[in-house]
ZAMARGU-4260 file (C-alpha; in steps of 0.2 Angstrom, whole numbers, plus 5000, padded with zeros to 4 digits):
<rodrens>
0) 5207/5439/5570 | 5203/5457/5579 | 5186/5462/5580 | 5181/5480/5591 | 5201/5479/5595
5) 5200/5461/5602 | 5210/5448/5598 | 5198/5433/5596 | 5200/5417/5588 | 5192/5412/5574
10) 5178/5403/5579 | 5171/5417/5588 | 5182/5416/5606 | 5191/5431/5612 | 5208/5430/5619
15) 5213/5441/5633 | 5228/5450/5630 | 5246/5444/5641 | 5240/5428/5649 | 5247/5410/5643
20) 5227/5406/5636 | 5230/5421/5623 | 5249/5415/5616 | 5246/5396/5614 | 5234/5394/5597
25) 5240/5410/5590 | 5250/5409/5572 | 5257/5423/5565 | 5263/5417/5548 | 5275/5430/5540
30) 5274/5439/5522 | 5284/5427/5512 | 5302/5435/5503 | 5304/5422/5490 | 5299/5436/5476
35) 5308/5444/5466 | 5325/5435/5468 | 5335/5438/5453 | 5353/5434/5459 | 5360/5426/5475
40) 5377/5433/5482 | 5391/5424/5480 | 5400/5421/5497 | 5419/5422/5494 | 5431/5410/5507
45) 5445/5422/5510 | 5451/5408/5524 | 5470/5407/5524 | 5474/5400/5543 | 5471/5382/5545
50) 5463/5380/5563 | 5470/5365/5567 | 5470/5364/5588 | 5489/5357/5593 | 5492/5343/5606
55) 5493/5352/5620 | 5479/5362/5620 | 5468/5347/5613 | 5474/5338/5631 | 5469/5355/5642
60) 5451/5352/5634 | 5449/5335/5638 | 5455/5339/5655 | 5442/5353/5657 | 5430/5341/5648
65) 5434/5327/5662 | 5436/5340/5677 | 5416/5346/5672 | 5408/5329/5671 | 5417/5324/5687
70) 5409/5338/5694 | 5392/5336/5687 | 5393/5318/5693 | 5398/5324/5711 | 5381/5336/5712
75) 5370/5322/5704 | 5373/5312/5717 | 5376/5325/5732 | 5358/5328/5724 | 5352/5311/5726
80) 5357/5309/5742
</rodrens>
């Protein structure tokens, strides 16, 4: 609610502007676009290529996929240390 150009809440409490107080508790609920449908597009697949990852790259990322969680494992416990 805005009364004299400040943002106050509804049981009477002004807000000051930019400060973490003023955003938490504040809903902004937007107009609603569910009017006035009378069609919906239809979405056409014109998808020919069948992505389908060969062996060799499926074994580069598990490599990589290995190669990170080595590393993350290494700082956790350089970290813990």
């Amino acid at each position: 609610m805005i009364a004299g150009g400040q943002a106050s809440e509804a049981d009477g409490s002004s807000l000051a502007r930019g400060t973490a107080e003023s955003q938490a508790g504040v809903l902004v609920t937007p107009p609603g676009h569910d009017t006035g449908m009378a069609r919906q597009l239809v979405l056409i697949d014109t998808r020919t290529v069948d992505w389908r990852l060969d062996e060799h790259t499926r074994e580069l990322g598990r490599k990589g996929v290995a190669e990170a969680r080595r590393k993350l494992l290494e700082a956790t416990q350089r970290r813990a240390a």
